[in-house]
mmCIF entry with sequence, helices, sheets and N, C-alpha, C, O atoms, coordinates in Angstrom:
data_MODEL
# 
_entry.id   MODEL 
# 
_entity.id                         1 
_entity.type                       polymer 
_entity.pdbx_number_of_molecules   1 
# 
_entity_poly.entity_id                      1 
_entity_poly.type                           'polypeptide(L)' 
_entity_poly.nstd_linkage                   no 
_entity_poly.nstd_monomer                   no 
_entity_poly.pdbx_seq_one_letter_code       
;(UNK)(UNK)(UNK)(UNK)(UNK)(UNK)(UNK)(UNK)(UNK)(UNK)(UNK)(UNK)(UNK)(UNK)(UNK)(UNK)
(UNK)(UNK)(UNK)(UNK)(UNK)(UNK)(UNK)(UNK)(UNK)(UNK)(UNK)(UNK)(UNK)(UNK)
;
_entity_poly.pdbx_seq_one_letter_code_can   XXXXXXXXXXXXXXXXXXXXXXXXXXXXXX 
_entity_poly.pdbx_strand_id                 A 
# 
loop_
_entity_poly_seq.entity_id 
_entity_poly_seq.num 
_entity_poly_seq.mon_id 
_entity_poly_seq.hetero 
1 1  UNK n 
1 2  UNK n 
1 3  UNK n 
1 4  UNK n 
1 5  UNK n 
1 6  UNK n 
1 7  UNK n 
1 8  UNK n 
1 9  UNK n 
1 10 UNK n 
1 11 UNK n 
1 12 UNK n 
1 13 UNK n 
1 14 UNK n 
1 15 UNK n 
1 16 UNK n 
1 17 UNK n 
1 18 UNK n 
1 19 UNK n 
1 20 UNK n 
1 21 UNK n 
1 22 UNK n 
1 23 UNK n 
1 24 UNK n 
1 25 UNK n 
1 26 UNK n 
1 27 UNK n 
1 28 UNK n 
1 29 UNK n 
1 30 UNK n 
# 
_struct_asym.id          A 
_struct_asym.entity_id   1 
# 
_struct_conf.conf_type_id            HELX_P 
_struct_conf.id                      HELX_P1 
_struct_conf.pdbx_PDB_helix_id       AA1 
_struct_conf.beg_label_comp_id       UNK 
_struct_conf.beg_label_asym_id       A 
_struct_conf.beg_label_seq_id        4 
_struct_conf.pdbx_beg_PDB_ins_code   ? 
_struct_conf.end_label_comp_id       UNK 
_struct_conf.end_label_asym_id       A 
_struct_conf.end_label_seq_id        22 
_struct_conf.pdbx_end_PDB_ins_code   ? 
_struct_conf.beg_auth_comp_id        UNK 
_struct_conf.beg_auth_asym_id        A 
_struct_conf.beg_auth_seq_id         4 
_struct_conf.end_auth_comp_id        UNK 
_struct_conf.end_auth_asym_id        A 
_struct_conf.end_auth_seq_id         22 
_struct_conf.pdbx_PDB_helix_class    1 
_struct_conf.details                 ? 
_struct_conf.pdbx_PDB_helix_length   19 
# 
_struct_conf_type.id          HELX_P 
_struct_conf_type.criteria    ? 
_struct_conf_type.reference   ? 
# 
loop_
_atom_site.group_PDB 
_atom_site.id 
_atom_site.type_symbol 
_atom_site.label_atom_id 
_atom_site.label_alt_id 
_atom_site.label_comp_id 
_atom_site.label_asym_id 
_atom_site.label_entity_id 
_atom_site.label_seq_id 
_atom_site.pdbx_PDB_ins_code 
_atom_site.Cartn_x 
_atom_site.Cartn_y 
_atom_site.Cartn_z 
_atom_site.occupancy 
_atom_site.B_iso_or_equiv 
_atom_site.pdbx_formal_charge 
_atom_site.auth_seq_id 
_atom_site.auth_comp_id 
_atom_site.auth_asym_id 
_atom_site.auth_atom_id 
_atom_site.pdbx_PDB_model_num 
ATOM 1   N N  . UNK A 1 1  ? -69.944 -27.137 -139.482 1.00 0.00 ? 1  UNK A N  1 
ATOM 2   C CA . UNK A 1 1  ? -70.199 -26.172 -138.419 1.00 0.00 ? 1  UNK A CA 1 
ATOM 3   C C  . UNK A 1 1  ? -69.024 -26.138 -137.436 1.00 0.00 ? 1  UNK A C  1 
ATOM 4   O O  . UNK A 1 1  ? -68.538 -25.143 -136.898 1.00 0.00 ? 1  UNK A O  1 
ATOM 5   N N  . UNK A 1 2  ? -68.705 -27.271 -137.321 1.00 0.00 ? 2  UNK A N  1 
ATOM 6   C CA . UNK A 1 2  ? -67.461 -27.109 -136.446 1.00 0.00 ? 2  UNK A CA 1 
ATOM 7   C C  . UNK A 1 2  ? -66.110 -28.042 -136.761 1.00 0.00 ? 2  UNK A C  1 
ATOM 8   O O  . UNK A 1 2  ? -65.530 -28.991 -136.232 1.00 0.00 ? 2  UNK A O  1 
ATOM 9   N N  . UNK A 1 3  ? -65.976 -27.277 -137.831 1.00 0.00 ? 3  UNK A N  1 
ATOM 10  C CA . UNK A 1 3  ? -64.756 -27.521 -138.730 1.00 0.00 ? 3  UNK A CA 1 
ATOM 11  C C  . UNK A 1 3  ? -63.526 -26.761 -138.437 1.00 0.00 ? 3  UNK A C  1 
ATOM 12  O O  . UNK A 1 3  ? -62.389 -27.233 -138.414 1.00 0.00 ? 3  UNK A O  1 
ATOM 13  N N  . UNK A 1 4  ? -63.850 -25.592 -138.224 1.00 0.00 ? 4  UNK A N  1 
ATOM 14  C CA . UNK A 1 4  ? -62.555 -24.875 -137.797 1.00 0.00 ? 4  UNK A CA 1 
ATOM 15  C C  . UNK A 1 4  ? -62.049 -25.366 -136.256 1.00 0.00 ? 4  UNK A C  1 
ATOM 16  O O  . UNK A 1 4  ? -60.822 -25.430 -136.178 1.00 0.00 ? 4  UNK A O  1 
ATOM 17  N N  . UNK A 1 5  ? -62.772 -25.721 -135.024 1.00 0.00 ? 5  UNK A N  1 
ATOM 18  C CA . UNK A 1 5  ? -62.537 -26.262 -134.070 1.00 0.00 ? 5  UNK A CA 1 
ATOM 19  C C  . UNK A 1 5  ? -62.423 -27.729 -134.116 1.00 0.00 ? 5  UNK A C  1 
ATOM 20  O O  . UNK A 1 5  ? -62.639 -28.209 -133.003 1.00 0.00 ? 5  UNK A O  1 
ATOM 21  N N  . UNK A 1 6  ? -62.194 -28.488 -134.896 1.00 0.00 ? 6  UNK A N  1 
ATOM 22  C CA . UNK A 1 6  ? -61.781 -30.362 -135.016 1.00 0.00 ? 6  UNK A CA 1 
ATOM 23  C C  . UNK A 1 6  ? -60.623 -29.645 -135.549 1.00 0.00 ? 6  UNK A C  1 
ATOM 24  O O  . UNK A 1 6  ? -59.698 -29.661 -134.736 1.00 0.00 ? 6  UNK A O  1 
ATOM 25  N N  . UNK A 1 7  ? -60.345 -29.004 -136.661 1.00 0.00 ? 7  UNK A N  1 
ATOM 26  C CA . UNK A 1 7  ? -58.983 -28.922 -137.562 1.00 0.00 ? 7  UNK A CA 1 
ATOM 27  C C  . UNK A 1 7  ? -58.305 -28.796 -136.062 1.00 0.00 ? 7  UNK A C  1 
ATOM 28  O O  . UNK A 1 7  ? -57.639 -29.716 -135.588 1.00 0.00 ? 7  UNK A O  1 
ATOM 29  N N  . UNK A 1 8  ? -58.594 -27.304 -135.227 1.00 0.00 ? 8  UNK A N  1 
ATOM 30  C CA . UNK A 1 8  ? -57.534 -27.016 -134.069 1.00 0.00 ? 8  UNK A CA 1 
ATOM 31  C C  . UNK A 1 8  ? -57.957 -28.049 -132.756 1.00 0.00 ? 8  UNK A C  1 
ATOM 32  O O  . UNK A 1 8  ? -57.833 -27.668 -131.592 1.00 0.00 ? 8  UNK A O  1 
ATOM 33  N N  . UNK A 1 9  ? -58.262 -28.855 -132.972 1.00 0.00 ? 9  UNK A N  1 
ATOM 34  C CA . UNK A 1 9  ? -58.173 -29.876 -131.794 1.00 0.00 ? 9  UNK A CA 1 
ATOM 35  C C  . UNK A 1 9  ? -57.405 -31.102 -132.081 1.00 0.00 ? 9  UNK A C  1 
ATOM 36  O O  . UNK A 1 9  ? -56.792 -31.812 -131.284 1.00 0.00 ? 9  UNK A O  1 
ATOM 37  N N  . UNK A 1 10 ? -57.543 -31.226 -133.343 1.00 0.00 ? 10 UNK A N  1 
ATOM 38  C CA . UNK A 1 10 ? -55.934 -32.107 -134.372 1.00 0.00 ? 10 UNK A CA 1 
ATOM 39  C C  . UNK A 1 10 ? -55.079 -31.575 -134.214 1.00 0.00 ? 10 UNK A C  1 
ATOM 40  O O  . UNK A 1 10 ? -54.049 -32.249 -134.246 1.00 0.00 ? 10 UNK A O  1 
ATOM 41  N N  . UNK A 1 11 ? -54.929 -30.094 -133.951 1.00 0.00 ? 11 UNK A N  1 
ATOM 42  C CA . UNK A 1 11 ? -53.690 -29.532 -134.406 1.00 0.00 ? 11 UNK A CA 1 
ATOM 43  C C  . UNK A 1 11 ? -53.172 -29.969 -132.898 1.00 0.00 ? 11 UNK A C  1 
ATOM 44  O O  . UNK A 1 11 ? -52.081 -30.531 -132.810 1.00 0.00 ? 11 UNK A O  1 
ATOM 45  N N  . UNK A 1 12 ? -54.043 -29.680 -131.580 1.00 0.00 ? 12 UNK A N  1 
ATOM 46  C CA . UNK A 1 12 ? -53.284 -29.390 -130.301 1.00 0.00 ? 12 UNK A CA 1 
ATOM 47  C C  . UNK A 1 12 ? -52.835 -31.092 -130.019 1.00 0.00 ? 12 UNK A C  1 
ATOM 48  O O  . UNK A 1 12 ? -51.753 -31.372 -129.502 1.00 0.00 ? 12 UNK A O  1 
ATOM 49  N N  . UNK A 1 13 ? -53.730 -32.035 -130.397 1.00 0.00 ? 13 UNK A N  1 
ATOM 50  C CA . UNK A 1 13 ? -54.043 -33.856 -130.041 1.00 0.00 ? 13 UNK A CA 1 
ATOM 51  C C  . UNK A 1 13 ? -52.119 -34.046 -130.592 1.00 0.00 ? 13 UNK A C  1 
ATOM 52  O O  . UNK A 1 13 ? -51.213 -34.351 -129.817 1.00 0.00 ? 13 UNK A O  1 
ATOM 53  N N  . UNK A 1 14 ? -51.925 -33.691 -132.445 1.00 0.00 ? 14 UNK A N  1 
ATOM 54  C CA . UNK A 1 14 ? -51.002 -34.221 -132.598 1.00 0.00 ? 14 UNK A CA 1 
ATOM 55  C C  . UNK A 1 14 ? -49.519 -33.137 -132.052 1.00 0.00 ? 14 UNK A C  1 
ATOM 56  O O  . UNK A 1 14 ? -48.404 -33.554 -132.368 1.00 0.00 ? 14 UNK A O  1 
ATOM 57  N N  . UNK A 1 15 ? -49.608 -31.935 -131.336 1.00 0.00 ? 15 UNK A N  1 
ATOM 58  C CA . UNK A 1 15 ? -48.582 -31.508 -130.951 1.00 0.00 ? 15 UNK A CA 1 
ATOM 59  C C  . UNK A 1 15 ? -48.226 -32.836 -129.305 1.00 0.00 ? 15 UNK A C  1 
ATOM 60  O O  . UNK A 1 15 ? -47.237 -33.538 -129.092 1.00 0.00 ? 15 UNK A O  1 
ATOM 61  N N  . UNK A 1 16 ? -49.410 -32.685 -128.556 1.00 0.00 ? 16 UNK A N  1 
ATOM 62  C CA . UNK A 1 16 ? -49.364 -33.402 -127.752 1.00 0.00 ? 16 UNK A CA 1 
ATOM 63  C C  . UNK A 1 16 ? -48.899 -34.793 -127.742 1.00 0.00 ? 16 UNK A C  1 
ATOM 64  O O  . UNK A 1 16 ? -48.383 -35.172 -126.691 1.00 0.00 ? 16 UNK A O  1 
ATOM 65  N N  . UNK A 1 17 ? -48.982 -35.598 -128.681 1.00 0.00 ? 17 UNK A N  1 
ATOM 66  C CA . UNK A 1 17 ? -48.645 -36.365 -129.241 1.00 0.00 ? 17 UNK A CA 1 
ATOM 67  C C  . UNK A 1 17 ? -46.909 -36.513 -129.078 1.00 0.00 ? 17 UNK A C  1 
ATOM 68  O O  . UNK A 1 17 ? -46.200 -37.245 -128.389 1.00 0.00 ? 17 UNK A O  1 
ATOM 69  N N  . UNK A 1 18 ? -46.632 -35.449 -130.059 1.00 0.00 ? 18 UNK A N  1 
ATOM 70  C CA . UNK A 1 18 ? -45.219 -35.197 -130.470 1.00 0.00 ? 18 UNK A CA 1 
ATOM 71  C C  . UNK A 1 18 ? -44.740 -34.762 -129.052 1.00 0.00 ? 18 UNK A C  1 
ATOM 72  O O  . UNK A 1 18 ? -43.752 -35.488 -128.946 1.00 0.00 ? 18 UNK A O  1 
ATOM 73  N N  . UNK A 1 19 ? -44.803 -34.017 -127.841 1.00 0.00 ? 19 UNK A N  1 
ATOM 74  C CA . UNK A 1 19 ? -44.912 -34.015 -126.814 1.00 0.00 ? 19 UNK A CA 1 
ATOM 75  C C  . UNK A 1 19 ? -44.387 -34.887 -125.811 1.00 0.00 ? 19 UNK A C  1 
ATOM 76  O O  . UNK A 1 19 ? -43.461 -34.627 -125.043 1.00 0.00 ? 19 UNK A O  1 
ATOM 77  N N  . UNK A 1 20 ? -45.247 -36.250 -125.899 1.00 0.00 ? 20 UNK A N  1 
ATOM 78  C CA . UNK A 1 20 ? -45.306 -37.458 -125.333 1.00 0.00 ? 20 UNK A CA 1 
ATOM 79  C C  . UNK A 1 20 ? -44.458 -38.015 -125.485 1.00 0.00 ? 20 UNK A C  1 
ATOM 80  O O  . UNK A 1 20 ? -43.812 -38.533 -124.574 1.00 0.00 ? 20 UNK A O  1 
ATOM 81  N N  . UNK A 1 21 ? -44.044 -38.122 -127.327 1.00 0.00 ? 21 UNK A N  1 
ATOM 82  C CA . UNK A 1 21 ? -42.984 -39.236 -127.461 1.00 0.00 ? 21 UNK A CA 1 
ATOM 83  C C  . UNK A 1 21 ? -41.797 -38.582 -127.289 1.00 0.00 ? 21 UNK A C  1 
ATOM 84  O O  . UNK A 1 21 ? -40.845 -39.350 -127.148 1.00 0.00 ? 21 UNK A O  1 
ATOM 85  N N  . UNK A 1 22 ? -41.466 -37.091 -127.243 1.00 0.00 ? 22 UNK A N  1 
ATOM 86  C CA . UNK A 1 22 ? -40.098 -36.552 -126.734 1.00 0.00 ? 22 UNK A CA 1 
ATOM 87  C C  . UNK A 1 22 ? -39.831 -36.935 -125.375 1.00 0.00 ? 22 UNK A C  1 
ATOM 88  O O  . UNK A 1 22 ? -38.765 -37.389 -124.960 1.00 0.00 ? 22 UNK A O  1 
ATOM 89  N N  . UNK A 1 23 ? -40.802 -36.734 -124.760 1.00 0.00 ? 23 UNK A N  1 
ATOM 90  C CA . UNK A 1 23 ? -40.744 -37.239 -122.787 1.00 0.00 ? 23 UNK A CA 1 
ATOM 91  C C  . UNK A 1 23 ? -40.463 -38.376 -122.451 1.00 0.00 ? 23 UNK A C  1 
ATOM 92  O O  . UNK A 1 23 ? -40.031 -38.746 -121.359 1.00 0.00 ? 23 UNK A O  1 
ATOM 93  N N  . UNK A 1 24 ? -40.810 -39.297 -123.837 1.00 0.00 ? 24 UNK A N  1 
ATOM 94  C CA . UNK A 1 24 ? -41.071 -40.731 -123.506 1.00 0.00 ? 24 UNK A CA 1 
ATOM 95  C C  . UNK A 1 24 ? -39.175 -41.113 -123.619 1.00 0.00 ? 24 UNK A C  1 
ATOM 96  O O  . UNK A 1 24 ? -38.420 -40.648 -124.472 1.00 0.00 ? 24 UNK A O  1 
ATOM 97  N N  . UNK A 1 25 ? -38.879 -41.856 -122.742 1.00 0.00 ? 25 UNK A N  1 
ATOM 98  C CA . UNK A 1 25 ? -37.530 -42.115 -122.502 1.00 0.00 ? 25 UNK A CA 1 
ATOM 99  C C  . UNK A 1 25 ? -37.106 -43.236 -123.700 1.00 0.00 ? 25 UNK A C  1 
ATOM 100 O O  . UNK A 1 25 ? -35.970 -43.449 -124.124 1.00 0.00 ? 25 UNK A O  1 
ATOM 101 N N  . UNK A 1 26 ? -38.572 -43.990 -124.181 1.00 0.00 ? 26 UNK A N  1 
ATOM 102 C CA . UNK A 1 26 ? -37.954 -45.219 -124.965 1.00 0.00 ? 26 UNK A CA 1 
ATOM 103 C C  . UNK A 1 26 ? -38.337 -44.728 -126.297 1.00 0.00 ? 26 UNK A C  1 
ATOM 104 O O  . UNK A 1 26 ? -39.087 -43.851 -126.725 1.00 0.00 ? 26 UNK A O  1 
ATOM 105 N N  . UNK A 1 27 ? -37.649 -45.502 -126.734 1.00 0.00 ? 27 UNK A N  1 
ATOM 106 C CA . UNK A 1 27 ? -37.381 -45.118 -128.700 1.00 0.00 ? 27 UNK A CA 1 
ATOM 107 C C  . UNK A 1 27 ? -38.856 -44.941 -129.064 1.00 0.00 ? 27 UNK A C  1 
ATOM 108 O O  . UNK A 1 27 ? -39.541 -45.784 -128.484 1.00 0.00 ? 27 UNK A O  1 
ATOM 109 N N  . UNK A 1 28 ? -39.528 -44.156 -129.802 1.00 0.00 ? 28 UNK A N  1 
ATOM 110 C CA . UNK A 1 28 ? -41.262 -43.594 -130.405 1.00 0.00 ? 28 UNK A CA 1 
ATOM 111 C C  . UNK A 1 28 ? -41.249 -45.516 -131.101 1.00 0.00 ? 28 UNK A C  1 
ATOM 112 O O  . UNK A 1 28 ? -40.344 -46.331 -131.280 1.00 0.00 ? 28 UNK A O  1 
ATOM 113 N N  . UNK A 1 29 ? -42.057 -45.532 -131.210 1.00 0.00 ? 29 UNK A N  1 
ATOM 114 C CA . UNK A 1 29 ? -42.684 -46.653 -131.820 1.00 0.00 ? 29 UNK A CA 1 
ATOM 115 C C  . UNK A 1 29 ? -43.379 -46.198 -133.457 1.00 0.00 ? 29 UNK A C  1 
ATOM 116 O O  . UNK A 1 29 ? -44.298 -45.403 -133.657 1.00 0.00 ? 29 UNK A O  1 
ATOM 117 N N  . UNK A 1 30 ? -42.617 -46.970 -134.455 1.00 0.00 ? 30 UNK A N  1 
ATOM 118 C CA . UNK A 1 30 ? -42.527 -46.328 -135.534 1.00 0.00 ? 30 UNK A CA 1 
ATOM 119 C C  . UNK A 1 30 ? -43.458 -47.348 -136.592 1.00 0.00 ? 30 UNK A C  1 
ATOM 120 O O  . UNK A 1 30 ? -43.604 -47.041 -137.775 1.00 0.00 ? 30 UNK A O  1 
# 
């Protein structure tokens, strides 16, 4: 039922994500 809204709340979690670790001044943790 609410499959199409988890897929796009992954989608926005891991842009945010990617986001974070550009801002983040120290090396991403790999």
């Amino acid at each position: 039922m609410f499959k199409g809204s988890s897929s796009l709340f992954w989608i926005l979690f891991f842009n945010l994500s990617l986001v974070l670790v550009c801002l983040s001044p120290a090396d991403p943790p790999v």
